[in-house]
C-alpha positions as CSV (number, residue, x, y, z in Angstrom):
1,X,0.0,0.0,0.0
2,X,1.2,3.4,-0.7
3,X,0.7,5.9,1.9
4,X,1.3,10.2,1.4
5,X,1.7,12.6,3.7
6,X,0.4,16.1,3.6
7,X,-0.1,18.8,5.9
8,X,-3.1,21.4,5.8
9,X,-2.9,25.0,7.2
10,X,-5.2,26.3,8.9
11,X,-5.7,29.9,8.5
12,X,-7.7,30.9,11.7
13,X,-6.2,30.8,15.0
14,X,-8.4,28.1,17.0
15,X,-8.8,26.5,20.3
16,X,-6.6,23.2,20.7
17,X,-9.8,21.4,21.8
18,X,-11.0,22.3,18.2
19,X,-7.8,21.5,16.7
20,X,-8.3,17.6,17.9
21,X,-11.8,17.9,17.0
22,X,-10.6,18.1,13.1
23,X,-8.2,15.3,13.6
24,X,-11.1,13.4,14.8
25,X,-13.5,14.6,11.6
26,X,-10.6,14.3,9.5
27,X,-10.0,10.2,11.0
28,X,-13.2,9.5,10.0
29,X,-12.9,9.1,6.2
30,X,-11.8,4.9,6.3
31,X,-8.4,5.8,3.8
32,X,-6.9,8.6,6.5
33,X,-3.9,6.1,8.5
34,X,-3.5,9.3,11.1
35,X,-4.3,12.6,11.6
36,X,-2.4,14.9,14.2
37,X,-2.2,18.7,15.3
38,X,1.3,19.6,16.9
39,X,1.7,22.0,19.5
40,X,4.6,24.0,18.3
41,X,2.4,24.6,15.2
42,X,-1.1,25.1,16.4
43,X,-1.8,26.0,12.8
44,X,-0.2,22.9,11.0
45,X,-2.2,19.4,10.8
46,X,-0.3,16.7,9.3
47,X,-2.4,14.2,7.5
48,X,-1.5,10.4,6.5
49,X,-3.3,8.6,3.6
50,X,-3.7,5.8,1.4
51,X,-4.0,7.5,-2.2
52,X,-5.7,4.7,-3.9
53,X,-8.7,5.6,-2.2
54,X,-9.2,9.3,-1.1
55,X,-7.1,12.6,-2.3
56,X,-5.6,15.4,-0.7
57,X,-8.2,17.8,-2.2
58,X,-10.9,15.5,-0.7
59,X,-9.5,15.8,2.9
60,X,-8.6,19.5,2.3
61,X,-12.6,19.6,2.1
62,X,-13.7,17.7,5.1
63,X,-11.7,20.5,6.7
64,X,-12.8,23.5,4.8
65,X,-16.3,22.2,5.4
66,X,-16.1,22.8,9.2
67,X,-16.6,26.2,9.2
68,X,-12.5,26.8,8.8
69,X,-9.9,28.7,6.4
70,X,-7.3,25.8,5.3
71,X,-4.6,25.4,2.3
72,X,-2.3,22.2,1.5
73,X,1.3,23.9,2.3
74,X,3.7,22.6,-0.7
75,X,6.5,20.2,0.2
């Protein structure tokens, strides 16, 4: 299986509580292998996925669709 990594920024400045609440939303689509905040960048949310079954653009949404400001930072 082939797994990519990508991280998402979120534009807003939000509450950590609401931070792990869209690693949770995030977790839910069955092709995410983790999703994780870290605390030396509240703004940065590193995503893991299998590719064969969901995109980057499709998680980017399930973010974006929770009321918050979010862009896929280049590698």
């Amino acid at each position: 299986m082939d797994i990519v990594d990508m991280i998402v920024h979120v534009n807003e400045t939000i509450p950590t509580e609401r931070m792990h609440e869209l690693e949770d939303v995030v977790r839910t689509d069955a092709c995410v292998i983790s999703a994780c905040s870290s605390n030396e960048n509240p703004h940065l949310l590193m995503v893991t996925y299998n590719p064969a079954c969901t995109s980057s653009g499709y998680v980017l949404n399930m973010i974006q669709a929770q009321g918050v400001h979010a862009n896929l930072v280049g590698l």
